[in-house]
C-alpha positions in Angstrom: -2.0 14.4 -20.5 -1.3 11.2 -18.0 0.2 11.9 -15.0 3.8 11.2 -14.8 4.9 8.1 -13.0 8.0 6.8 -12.1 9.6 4.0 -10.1 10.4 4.9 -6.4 12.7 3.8 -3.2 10.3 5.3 -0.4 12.1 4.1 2.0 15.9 2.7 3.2 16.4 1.6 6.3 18.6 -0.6 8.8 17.7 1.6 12.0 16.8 -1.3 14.6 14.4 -0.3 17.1 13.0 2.9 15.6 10.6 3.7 13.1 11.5 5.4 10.1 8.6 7.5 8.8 8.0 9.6 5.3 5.3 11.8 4.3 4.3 11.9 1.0 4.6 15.4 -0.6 1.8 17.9 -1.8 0.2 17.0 -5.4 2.1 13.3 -5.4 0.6 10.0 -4.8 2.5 6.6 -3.6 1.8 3.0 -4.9 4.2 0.4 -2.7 4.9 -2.6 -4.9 7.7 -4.2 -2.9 9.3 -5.0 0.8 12.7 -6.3 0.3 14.8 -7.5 4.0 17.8 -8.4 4.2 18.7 -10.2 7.3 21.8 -10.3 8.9 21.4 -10.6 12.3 21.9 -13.9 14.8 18.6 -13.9 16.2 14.3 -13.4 14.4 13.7 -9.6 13.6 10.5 -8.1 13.3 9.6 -6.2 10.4 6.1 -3.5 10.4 5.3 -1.5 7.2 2.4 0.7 7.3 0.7 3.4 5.6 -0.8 6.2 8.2 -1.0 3.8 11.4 -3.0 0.7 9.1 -0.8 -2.3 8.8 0.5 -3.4 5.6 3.2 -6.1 6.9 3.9 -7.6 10.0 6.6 -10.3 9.8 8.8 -12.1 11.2 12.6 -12.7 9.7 14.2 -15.9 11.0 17.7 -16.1 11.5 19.3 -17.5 8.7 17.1 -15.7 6.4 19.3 -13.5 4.2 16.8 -12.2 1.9 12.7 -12.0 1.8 10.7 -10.0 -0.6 6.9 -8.8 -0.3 4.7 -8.1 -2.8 1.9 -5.6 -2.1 -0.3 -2.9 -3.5 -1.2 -0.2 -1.5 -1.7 3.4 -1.9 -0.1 6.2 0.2 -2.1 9.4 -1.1 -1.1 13.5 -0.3 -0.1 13.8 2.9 0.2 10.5 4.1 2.6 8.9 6.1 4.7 5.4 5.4 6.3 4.0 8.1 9.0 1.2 8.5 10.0 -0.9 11.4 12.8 -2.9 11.6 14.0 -5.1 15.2 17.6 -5.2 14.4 20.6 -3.0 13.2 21.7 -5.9 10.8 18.3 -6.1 9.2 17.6 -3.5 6.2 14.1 -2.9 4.8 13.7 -1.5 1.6 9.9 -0.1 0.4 9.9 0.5 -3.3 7.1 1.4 -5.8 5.8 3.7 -8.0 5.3 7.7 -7.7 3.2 9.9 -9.8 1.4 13.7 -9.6 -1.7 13.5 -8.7 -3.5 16.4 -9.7 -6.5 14.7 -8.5 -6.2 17.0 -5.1 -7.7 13.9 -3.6 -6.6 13.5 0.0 -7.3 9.7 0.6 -9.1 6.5 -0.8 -12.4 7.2 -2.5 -15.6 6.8 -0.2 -16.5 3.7 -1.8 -20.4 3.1 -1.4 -21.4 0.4 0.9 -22.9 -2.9 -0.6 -26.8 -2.9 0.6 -27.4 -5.9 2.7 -30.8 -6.1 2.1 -33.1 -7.9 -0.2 -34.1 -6.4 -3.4 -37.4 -5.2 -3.5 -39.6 -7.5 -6.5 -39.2 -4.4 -8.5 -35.9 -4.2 -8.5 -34.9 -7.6 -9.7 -33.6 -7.6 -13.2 -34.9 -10.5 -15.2 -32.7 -12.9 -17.3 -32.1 -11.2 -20.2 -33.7 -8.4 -19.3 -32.1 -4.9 -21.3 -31.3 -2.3 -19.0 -31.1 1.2 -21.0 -30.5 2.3 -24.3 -28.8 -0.3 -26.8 -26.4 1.0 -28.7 -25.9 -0.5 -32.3 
């Protein structure tokens, strides 16, 4: 059976000057889609997302901005934290996305194997055309 996903709000805030920081619960996984600020105040605002101390968004609001959305894809796993910065009372961030069980017990990104940066070896180049394994009619 798929895992159950839903749509999310991770996080609301308008709390200038401090960061506002959720974990992501046992046997759930995050997937942040969208930043969404709203600026109200008479002066720039910076505004920080990130996901366990790495930077996802670092920007800066102009005044006169009223409204700004972000479009990312990142991935909070078990135990993670997300973290929102805003620079101003009368700026609000919203971080929205998807949520889902994650049965997976996996506690972070896959270890991804690292491209070889050496040259192939002559007998380890694949011809054109060339059939690697069985071919299935």
């Amino acid at each position: 059976m798929p895992a159950a996903s839903y749509s999310e709000t991770f996080v609301r805030s308008a709390a200038g000057g401090q960061w506002k920081i959720i974990r992501v619960p046992p046997g759930r996984r995050a997937v942040i889609r969208m930043v969404t600020v709203a600026q109200a105040s008479a002066e720039d605002v910076y505004v920080q997302v990130m996901i366990s101390g790495l930077l996802l968004l670092h920007r800066l609001i102009p005044t006169g901005q009223r409204t700004e959305s972000f479009e990312l894809r990142a991935v909070a796993y078990t135990g993670e934290t997300i973290h929102v910065f805003t620079g101003a009372n009368t700026c609000a961030v919203t971080v929205a996305g998807f949520a889902f069980v994650d049965t997976s017990g996996q506690p972070g990104p896959p270890d991804w194997p690292q491209a070889q940066q050496d040259e192939a070896s002559p007998d380890e180049v694949v011809q054109a055309g060339e059939v690697i394994g069985p071919v299935i009619a």
